[in-house]
PDB file of N, CA, C, O and CB in Angstrom:
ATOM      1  N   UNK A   1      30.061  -8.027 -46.803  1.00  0.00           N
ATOM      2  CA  UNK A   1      29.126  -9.092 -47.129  1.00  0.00           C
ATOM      3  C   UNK A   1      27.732  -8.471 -47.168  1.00  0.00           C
ATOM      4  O   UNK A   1      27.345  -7.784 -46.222  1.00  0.00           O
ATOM      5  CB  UNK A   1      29.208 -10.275 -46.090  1.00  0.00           C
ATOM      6  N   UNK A   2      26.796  -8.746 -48.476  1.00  0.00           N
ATOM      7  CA  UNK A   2      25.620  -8.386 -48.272  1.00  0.00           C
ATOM      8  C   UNK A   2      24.480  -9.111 -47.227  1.00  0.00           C
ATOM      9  O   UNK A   2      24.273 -10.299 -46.977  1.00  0.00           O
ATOM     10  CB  UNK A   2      25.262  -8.371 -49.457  1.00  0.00           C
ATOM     11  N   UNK A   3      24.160  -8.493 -46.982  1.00  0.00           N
ATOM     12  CA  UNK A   3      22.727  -9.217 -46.039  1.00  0.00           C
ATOM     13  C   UNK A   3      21.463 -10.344 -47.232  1.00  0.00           C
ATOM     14  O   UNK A   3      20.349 -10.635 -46.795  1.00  0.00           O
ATOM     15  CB  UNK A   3      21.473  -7.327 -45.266  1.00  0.00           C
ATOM     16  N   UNK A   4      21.813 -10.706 -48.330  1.00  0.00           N
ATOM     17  CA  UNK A   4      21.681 -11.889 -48.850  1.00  0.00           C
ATOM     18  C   UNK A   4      22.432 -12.757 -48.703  1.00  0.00           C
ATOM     19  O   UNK A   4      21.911 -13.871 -48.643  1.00  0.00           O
ATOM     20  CB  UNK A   4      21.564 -11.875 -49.810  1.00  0.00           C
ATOM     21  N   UNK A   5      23.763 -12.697 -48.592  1.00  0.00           N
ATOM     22  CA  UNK A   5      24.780 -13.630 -48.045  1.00  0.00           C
ATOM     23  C   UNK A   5      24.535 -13.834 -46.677  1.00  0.00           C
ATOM     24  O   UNK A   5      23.832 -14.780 -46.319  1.00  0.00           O
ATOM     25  CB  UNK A   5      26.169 -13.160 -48.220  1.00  0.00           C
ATOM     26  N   UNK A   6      25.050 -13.032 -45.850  1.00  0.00           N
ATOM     27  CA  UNK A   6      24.592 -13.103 -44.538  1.00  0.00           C
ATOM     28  C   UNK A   6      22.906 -14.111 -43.923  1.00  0.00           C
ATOM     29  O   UNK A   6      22.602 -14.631 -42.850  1.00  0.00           O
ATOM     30  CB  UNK A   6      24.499 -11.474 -44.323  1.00  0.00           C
ATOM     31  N   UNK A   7      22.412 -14.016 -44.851  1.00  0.00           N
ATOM     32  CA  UNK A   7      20.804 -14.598 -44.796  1.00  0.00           C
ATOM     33  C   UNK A   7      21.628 -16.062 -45.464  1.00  0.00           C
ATOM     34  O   UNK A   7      22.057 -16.854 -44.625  1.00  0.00           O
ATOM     35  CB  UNK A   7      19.172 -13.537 -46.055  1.00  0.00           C
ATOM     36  N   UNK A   8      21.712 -16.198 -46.068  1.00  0.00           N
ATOM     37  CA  UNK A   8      22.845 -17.686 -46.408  1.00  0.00           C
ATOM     38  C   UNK A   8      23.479 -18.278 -45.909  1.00  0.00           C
ATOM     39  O   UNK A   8      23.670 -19.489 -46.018  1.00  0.00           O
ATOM     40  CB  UNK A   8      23.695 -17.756 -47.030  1.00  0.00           C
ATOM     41  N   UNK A   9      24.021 -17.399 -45.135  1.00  0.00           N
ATOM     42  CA  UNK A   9      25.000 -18.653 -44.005  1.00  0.00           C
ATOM     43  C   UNK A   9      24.810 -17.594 -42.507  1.00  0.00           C
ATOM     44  O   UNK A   9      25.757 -17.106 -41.892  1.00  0.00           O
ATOM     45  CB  UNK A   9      27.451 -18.958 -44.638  1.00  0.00           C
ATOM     46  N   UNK A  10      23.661 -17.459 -42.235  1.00  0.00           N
ATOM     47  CA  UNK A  10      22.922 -17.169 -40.575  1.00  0.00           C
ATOM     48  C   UNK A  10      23.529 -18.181 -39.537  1.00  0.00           C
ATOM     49  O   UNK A  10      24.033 -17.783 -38.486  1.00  0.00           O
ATOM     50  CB  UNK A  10      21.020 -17.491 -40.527  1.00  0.00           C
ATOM     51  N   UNK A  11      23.452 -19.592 -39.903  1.00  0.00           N
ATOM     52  CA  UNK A  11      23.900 -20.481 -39.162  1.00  0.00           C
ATOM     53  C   UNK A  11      25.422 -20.228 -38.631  1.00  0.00           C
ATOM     54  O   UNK A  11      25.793 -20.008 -37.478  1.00  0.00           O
ATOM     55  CB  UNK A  11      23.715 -21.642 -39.882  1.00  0.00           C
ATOM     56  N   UNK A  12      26.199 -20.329 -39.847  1.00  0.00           N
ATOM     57  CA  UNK A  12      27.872 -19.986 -39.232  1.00  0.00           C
ATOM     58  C   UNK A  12      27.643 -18.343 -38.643  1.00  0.00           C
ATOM     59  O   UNK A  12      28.021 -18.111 -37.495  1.00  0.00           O
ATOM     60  CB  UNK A  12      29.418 -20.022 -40.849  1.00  0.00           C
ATOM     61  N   UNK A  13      27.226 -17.599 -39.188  1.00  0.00           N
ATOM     62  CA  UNK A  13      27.470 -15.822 -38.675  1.00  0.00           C
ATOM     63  C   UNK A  13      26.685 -15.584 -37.411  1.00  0.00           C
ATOM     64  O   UNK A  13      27.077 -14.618 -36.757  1.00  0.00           O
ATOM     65  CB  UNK A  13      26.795 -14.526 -39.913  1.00  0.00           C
ATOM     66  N   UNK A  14      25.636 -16.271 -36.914  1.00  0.00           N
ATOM     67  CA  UNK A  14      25.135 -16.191 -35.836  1.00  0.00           C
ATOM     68  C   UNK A  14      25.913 -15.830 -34.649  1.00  0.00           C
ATOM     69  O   UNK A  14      25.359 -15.097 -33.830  1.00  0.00           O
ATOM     70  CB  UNK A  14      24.602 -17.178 -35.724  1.00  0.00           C
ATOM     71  N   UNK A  15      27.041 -16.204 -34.438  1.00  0.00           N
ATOM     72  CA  UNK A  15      27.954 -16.461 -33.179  1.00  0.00           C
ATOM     73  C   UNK A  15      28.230 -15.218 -33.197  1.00  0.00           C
ATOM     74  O   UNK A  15      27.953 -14.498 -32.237  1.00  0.00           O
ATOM     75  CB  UNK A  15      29.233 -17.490 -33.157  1.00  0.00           C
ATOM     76  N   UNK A  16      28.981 -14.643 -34.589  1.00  0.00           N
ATOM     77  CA  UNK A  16      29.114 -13.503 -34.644  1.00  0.00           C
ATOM     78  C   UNK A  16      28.096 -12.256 -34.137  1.00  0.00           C
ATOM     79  O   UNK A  16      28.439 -11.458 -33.265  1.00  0.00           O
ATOM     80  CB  UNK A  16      29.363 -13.523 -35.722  1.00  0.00           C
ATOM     81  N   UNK A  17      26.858 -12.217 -34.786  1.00  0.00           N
ATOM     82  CA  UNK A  17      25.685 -11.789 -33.768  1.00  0.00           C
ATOM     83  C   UNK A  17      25.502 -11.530 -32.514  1.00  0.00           C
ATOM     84  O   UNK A  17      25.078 -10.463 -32.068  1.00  0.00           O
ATOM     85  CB  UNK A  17      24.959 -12.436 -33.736  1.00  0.00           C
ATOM     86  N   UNK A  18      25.821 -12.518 -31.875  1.00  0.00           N
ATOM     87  CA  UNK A  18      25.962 -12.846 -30.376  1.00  0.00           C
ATOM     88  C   UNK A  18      26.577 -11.926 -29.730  1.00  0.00           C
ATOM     89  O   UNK A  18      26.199 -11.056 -28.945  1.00  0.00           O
ATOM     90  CB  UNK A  18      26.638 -14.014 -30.067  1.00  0.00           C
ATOM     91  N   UNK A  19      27.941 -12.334 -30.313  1.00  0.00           N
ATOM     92  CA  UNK A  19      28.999 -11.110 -29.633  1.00  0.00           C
ATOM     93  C   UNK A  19      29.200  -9.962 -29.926  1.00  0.00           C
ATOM     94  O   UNK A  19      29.985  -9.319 -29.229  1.00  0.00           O
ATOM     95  CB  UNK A  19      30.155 -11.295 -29.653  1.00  0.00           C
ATOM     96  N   UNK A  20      28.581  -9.373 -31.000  1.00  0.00           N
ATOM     97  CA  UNK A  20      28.074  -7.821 -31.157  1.00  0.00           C
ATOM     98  C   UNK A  20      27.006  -7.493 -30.644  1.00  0.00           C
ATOM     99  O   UNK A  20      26.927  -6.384 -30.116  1.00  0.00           O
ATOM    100  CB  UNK A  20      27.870  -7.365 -32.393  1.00  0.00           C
ATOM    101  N   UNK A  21      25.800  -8.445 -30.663  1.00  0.00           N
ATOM    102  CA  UNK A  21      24.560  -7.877 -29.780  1.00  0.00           C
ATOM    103  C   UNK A  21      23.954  -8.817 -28.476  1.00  0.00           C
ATOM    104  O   UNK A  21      22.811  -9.268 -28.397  1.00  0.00           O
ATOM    105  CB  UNK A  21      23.268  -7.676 -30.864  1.00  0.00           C
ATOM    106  N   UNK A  22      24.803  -8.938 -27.712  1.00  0.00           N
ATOM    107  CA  UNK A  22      24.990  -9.877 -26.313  1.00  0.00           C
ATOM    108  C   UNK A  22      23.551 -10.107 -25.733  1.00  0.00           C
ATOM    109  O   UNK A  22      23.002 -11.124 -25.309  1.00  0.00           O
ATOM    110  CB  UNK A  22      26.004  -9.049 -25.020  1.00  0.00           C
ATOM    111  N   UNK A  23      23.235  -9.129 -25.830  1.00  0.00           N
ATOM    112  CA  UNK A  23      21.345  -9.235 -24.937  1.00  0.00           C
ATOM    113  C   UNK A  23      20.340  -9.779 -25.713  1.00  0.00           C
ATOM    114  O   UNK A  23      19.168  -9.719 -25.341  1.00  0.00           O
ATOM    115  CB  UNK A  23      20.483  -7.625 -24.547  1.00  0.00           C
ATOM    116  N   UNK A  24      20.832 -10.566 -27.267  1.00  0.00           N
ATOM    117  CA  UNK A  24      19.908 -10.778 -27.985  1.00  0.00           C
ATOM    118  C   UNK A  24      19.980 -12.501 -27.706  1.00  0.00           C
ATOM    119  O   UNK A  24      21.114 -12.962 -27.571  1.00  0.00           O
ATOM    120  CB  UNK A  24      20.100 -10.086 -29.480  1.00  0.00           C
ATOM    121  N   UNK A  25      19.028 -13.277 -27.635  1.00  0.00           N
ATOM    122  CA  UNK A  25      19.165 -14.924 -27.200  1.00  0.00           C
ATOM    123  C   UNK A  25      19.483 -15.462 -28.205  1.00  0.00           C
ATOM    124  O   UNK A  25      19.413 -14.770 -29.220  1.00  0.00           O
ATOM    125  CB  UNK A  25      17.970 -15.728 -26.671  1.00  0.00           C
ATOM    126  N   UNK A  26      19.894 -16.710 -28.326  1.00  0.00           N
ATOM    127  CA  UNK A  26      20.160 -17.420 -29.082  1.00  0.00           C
ATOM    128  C   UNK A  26      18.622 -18.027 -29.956  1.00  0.00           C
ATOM    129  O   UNK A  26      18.533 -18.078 -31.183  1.00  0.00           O
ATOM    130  CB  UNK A  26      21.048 -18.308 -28.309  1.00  0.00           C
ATOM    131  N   UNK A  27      17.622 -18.402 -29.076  1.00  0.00           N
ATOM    132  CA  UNK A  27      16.098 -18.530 -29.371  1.00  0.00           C
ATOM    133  C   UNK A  27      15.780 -17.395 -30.522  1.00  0.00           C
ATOM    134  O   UNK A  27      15.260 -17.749 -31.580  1.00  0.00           O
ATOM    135  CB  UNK A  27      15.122 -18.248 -27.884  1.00  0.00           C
ATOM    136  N   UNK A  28      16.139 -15.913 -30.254  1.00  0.00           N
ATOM    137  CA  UNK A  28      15.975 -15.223 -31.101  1.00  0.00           C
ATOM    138  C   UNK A  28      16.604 -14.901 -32.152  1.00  0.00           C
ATOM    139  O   UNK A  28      16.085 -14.423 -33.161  1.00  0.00           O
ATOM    140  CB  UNK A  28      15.806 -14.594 -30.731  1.00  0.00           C
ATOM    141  N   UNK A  29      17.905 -15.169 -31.968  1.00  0.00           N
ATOM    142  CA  UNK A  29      18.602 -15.112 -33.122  1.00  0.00           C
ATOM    143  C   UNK A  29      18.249 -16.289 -34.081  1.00  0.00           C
ATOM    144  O   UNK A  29      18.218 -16.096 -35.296  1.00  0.00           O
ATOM    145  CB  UNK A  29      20.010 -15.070 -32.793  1.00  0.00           C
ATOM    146  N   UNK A  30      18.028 -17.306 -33.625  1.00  0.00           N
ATOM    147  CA  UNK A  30      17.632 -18.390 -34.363  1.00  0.00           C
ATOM    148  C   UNK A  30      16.220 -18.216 -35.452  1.00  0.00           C
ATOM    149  O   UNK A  30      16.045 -18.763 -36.541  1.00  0.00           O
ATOM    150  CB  UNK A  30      17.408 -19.456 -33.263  1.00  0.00           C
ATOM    151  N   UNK A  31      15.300 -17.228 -34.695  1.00  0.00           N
ATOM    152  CA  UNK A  31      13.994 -17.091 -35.107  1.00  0.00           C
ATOM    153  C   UNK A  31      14.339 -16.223 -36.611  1.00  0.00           C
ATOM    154  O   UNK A  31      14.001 -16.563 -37.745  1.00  0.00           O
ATOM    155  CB  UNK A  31      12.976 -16.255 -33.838  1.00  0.00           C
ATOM    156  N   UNK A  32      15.252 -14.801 -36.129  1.00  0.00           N
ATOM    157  CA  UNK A  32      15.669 -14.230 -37.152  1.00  0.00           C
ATOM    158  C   UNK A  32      16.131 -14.987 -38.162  1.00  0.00           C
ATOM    159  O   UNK A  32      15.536 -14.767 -39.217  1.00  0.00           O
ATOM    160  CB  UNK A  32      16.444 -13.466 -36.848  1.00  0.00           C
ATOM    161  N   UNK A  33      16.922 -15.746 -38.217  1.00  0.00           N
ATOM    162  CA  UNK A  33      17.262 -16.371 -39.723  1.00  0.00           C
ATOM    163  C   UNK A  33      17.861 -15.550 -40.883  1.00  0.00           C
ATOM    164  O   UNK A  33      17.577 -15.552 -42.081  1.00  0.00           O
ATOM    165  CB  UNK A  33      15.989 -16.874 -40.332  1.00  0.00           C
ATOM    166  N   UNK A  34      18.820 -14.811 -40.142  1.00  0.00           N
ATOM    167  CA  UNK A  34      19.498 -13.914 -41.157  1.00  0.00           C
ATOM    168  C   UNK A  34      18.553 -12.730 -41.599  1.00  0.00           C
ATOM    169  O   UNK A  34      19.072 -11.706 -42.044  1.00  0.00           O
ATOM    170  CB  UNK A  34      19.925 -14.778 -42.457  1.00  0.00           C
ATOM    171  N   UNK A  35      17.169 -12.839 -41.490  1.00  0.00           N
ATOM    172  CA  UNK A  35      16.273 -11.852 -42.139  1.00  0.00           C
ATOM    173  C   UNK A  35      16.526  -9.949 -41.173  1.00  0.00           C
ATOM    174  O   UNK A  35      16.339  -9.571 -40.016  1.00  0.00           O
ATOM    175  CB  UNK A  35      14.352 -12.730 -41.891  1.00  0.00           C
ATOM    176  N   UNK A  36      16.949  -9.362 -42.273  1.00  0.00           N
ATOM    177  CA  UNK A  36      17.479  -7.870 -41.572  1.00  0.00           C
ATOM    178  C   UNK A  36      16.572  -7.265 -40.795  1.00  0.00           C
ATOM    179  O   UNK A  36      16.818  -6.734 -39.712  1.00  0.00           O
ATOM    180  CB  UNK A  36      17.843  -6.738 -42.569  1.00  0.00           C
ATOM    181  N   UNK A  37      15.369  -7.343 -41.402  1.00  0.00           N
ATOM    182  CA  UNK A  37      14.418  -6.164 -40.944  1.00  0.00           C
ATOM    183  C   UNK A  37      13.774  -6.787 -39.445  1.00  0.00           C
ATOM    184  O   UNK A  37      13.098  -6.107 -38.673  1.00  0.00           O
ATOM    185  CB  UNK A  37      13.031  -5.814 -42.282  1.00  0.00           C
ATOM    186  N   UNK A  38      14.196  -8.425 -39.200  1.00  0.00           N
ATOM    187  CA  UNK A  38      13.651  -8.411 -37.826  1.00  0.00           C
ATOM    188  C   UNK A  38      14.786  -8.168 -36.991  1.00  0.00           C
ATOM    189  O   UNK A  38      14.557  -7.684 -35.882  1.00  0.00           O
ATOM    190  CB  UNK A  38      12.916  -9.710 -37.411  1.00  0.00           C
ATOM    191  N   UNK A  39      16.316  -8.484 -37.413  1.00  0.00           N
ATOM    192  CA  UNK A  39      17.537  -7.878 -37.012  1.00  0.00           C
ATOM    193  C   UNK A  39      17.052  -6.346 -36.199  1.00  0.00           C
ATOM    194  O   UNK A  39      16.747  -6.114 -35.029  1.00  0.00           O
ATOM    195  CB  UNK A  39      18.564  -7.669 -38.485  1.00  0.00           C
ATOM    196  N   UNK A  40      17.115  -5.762 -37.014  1.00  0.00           N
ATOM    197  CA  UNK A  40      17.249  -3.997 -36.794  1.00  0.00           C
ATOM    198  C   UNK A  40      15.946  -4.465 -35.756  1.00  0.00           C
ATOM    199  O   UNK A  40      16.383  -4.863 -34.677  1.00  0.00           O
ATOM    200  CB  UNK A  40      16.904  -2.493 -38.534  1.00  0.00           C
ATOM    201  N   UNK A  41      14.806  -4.492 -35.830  1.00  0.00           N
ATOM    202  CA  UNK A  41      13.767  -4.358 -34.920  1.00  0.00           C
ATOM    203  C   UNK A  41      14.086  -4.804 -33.569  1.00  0.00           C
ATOM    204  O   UNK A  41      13.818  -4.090 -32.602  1.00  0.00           O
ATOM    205  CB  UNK A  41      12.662  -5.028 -35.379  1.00  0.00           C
ATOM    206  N   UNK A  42      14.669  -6.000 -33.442  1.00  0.00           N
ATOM    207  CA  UNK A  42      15.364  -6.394 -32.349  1.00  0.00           C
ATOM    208  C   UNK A  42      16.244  -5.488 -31.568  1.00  0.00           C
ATOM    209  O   UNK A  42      15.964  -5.004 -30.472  1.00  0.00           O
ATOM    210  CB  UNK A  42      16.039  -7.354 -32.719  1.00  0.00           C
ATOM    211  N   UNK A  43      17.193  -5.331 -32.155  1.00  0.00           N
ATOM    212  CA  UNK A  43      18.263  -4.466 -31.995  1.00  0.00           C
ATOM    213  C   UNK A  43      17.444  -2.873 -31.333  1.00  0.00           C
ATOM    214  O   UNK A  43      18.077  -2.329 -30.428  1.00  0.00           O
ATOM    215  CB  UNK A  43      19.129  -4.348 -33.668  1.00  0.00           C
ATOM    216  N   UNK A  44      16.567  -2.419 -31.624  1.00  0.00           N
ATOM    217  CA  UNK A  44      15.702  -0.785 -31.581  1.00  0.00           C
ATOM    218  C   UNK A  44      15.166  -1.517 -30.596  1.00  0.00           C
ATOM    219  O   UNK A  44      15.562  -0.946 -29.579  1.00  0.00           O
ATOM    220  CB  UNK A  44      14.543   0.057 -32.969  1.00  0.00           C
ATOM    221  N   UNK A  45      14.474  -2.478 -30.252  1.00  0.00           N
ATOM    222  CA  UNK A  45      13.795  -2.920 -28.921  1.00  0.00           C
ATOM    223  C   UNK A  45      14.625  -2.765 -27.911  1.00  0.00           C
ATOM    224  O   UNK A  45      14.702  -1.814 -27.133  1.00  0.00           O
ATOM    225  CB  UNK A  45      13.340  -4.298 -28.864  1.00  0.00           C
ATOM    226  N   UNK A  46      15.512  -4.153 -27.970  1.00  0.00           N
ATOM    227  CA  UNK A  46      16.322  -4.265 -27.074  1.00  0.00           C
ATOM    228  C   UNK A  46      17.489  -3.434 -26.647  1.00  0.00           C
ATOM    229  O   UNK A  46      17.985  -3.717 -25.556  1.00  0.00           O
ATOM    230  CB  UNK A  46      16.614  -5.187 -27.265  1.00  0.00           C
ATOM    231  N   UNK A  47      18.051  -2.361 -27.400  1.00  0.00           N
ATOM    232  CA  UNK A  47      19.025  -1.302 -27.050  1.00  0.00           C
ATOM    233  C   UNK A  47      18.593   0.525 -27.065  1.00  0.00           C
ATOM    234  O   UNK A  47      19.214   1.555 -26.803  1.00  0.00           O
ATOM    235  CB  UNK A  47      20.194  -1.609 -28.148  1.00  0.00           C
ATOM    236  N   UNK A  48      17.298   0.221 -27.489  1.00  0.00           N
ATOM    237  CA  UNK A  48      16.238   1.773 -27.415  1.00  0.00           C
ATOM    238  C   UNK A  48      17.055   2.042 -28.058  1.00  0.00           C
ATOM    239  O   UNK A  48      18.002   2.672 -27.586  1.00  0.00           O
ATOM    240  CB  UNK A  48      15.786   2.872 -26.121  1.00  0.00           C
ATOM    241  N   UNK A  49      17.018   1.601 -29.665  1.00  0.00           N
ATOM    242  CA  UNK A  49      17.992   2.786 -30.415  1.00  0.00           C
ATOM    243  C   UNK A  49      16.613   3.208 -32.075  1.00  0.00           C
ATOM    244  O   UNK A  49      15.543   2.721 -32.441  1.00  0.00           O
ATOM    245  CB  UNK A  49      20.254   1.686 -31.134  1.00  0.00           C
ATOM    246  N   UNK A  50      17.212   3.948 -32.401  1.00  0.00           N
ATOM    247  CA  UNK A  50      16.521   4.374 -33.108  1.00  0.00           C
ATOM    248  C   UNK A  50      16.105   3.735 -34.313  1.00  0.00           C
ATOM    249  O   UNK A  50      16.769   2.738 -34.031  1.00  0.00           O
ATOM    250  CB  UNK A  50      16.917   5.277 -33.218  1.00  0.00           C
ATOM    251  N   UNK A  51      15.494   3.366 -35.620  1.00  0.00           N
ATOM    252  CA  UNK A  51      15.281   2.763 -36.601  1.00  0.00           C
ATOM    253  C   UNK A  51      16.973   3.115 -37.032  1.00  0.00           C
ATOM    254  O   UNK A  51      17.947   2.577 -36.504  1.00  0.00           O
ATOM    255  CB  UNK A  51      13.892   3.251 -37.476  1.00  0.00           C
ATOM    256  N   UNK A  52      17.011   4.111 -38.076  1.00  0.00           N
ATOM    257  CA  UNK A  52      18.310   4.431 -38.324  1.00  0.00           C
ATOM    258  C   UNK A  52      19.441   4.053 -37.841  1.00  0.00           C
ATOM    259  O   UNK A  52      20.387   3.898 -38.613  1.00  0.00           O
ATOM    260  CB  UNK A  52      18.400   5.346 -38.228  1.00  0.00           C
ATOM    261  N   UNK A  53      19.577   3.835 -36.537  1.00  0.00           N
ATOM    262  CA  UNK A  53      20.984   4.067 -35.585  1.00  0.00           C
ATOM    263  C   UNK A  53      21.035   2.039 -36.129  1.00  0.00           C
ATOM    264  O   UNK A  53      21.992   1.589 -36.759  1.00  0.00           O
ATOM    265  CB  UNK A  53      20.704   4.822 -33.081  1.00  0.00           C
ATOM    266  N   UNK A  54      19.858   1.185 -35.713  1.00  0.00           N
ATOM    267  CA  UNK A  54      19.424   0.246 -35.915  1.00  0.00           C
ATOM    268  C   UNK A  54      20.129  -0.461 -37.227  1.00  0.00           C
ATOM    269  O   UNK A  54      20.819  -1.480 -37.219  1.00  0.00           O
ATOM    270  CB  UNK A  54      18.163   0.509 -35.884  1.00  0.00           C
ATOM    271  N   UNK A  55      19.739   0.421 -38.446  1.00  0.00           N
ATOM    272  CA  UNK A  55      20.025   0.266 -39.762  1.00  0.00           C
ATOM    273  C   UNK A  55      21.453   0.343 -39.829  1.00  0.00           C
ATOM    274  O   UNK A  55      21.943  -0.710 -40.239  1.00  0.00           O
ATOM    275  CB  UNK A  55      19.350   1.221 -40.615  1.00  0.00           C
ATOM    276  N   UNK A  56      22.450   1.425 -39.508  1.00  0.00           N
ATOM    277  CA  UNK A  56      23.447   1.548 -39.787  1.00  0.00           C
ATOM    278  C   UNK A  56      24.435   0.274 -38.825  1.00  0.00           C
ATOM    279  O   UNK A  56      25.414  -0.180 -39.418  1.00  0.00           O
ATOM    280  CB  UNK A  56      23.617   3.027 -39.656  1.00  0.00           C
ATOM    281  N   UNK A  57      24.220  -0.118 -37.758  1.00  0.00           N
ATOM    282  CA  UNK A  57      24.568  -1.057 -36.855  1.00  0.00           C
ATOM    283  C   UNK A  57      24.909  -2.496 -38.066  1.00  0.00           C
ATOM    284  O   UNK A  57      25.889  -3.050 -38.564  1.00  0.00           O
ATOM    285  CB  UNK A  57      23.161  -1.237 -35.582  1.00  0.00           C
ATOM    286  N   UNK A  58      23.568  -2.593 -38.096  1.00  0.00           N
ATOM    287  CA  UNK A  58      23.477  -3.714 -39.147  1.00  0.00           C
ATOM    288  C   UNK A  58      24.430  -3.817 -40.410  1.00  0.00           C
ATOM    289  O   UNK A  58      25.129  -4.792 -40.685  1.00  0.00           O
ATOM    290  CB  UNK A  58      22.148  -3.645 -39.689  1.00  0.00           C
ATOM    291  N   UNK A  59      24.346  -2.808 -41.022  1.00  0.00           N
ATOM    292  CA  UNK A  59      24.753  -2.790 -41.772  1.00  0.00           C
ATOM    293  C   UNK A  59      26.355  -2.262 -41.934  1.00  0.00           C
ATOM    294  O   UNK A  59      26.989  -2.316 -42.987  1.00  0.00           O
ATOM    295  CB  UNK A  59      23.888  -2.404 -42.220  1.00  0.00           C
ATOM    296  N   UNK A  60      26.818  -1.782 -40.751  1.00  0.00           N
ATOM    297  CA  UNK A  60      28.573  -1.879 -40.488  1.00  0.00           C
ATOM    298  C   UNK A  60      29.046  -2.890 -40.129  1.00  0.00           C
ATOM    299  O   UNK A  60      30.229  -3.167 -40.321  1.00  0.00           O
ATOM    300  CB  UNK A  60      29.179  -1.093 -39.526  1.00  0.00           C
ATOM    301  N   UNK A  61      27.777  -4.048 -39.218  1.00  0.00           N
ATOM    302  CA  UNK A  61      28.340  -5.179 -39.185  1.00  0.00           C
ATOM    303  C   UNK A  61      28.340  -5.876 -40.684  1.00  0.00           C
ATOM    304  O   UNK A  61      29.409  -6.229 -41.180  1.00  0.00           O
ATOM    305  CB  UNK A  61      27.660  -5.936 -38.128  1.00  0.00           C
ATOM    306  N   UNK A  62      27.265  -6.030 -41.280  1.00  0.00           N
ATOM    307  CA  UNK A  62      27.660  -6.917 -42.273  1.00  0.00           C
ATOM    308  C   UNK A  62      28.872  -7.056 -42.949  1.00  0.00           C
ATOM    309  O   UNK A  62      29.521  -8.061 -43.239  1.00  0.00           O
ATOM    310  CB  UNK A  62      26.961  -6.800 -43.066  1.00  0.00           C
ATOM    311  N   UNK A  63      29.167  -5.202 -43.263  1.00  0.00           N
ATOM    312  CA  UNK A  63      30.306  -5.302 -43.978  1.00  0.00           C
ATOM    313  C   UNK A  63      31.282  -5.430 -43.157  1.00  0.00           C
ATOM    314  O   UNK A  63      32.322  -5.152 -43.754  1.00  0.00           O
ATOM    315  CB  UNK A  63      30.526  -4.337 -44.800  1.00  0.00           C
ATOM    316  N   UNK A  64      31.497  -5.748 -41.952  1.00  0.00           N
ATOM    317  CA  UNK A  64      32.944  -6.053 -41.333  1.00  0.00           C
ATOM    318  C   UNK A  64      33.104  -7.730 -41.221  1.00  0.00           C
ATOM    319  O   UNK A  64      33.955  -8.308 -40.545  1.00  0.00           O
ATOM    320  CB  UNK A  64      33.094  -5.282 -39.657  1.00  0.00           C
ATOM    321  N   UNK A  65      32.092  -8.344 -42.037  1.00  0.00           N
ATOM    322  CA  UNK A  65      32.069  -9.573 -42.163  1.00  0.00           C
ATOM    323  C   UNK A  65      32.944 -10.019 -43.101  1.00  0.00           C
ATOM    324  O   UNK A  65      33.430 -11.137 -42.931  1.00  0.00           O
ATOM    325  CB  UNK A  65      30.945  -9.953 -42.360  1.00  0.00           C
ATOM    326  N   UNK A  66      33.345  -9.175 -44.364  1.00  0.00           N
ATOM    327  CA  UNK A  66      33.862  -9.367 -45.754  1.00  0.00           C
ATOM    328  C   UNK A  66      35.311  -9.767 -45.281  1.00  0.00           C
ATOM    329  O   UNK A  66      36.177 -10.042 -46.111  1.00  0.00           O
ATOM    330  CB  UNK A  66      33.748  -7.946 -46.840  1.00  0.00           C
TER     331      UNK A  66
END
């Protein structure tokens, strides 16, 4: 699934979110709104990972959404 889809239905995939990135709130996930680039930023905050490491996260989840 692309992260335009994913930005489309944030509401249903959220949960999913959750349980791949546990330390992230629901408040924040909500704020995100499907939008990637505050995804990954989150994700590099909250798990000290790198931009990259960040990017690829994201983006193995999306596609294990398909």
């Amino acid at each position: 699934m692309n992260m335009d889809q994913v930005k489309g239905k944030w509401k249903q995939l959220k949960g999913s979110a959750q349980t791949k990135w546990g330390e992230l709130t629901d408040d924040e996930l909500d704020q995100i709104e499907g939008n990637r680039e505050k995804l990954e930023g989150l994700i590099q905050e909250r798990y000290g990972k790198s931009k990259e490491a960040a990017r690829e996260e994201v983006e193995q989840w999306a596609n294990s959404l398909d």
